[in-house]
C-alpha positions as CSV (number, residue, x, y, z in Angstrom):
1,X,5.9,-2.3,-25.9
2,X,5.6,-3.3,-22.0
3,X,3.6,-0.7,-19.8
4,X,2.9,-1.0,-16.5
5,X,0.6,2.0,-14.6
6,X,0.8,1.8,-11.1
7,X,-2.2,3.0,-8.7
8,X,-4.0,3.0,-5.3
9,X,-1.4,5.0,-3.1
10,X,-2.0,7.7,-0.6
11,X,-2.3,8.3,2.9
12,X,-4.6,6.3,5.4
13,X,-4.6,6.0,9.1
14,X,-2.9,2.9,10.5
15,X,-4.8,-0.2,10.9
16,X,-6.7,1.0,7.1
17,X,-6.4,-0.8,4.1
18,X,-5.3,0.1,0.6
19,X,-5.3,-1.8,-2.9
20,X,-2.4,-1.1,-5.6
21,X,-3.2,-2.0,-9.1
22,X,-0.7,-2.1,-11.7
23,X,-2.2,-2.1,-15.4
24,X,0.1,-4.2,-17.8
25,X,0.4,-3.5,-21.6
26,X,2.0,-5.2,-24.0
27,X,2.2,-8.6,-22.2
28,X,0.1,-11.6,-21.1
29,X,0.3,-11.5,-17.1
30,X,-0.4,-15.6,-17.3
31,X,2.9,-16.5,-18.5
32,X,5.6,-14.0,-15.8
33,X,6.3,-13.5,-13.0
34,X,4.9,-10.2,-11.3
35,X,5.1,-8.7,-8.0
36,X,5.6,-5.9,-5.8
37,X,8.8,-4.1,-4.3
38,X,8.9,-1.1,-2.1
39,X,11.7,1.5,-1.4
40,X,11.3,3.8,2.2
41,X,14.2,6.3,3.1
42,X,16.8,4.8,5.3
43,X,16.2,1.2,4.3
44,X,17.2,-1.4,1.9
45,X,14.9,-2.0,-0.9
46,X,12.4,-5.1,-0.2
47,X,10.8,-7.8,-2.2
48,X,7.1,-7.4,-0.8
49,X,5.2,-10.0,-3.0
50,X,5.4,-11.5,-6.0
51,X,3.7,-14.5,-8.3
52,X,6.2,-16.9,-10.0
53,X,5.9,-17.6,-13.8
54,X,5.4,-21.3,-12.7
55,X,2.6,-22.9,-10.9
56,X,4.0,-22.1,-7.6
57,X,2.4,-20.1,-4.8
58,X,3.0,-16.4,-4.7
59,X,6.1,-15.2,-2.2
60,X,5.6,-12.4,0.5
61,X,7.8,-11.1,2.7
62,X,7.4,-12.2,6.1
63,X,7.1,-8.4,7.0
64,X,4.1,-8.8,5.6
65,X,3.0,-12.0,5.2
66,X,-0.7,-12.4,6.7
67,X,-1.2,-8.9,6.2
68,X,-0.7,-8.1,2.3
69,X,-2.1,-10.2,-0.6
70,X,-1.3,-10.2,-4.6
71,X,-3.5,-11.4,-6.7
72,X,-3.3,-11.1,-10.8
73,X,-6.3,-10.4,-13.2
74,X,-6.0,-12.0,-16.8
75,X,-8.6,-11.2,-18.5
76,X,-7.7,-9.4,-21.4
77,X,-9.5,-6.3,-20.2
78,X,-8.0,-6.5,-17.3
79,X,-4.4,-7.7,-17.4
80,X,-3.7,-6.1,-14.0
81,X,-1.7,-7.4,-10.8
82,X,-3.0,-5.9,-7.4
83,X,-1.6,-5.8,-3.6
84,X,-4.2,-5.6,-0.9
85,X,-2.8,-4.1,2.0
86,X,-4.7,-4.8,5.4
87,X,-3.7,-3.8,8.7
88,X,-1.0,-1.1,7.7
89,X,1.3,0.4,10.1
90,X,4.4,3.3,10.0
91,X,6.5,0.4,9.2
92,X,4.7,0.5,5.4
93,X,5.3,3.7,4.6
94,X,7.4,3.6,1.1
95,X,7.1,3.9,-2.2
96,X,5.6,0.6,-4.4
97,X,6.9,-0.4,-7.9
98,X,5.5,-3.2,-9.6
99,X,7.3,-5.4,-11.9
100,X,7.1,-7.9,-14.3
101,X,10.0,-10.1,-15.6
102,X,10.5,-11.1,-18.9
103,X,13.7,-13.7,-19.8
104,X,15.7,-12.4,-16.8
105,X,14.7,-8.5,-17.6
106,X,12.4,-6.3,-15.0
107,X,10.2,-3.9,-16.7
108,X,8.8,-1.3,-13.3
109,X,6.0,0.8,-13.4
110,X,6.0,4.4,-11.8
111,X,6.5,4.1,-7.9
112,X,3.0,5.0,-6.0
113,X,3.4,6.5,-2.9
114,X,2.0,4.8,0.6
115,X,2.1,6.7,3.7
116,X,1.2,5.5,7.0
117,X,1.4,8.1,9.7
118,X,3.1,7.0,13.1
């Protein structure tokens, strides 16, 4: 059974920094694809960051690029996929899902809340 716990939001000052983890269960992170999403009122859902299956780079959006980072944990204690979020501004405020993707099918975690006063 797949799991993923999602935490890390909250509320910081812009210009702060945060980190998300998402804890996966149930899965090796080495062999999907994981990543970020993000959903704020008023606007269309966004792809923030992701890490392919495949020995490709990780994506981010260029919203974000230079600013945000994913990174991905396998150890077996571990097994966690983080977003490090520098330099934050109004524009981040939203709620993060993470998400892994197995055979065309996205499991999502809990959304974590990130709120960037303007």
């Amino acid at each position: 059974q797949v799991q993923l716990v999602v935490s890390g939001g909250g509320l910081v000052q812009p210009g702060g920094s945060l980190r998300l983890s998402c804890e996966v269960s149930g899965f090796d992170l080495r062999y999907y694809a994981v990543g970020w999403f993000r959903a704020a009122p008023g606007k269309e859902p966004e792809g923030v960051s992701c890490i392919p299956a495949t020995d490709d780079g990780p994506y981010t959006a260029d919203s974000v690029n230079g600013r945000f980072t994913i990174s991905r944990d396998n150890a077996k204690t571990k097994n966690t996929v983080y977003l490090q979020m520098n330099s934050l501004t109004s524009e981040d405020t939203a709620v993060y899902y993470c998400t892994l993707q197995i055979e065309s099918y996205n499991f999502w975690g809990q959304g974590t809340q990130v709120t960037v006063p303007s």
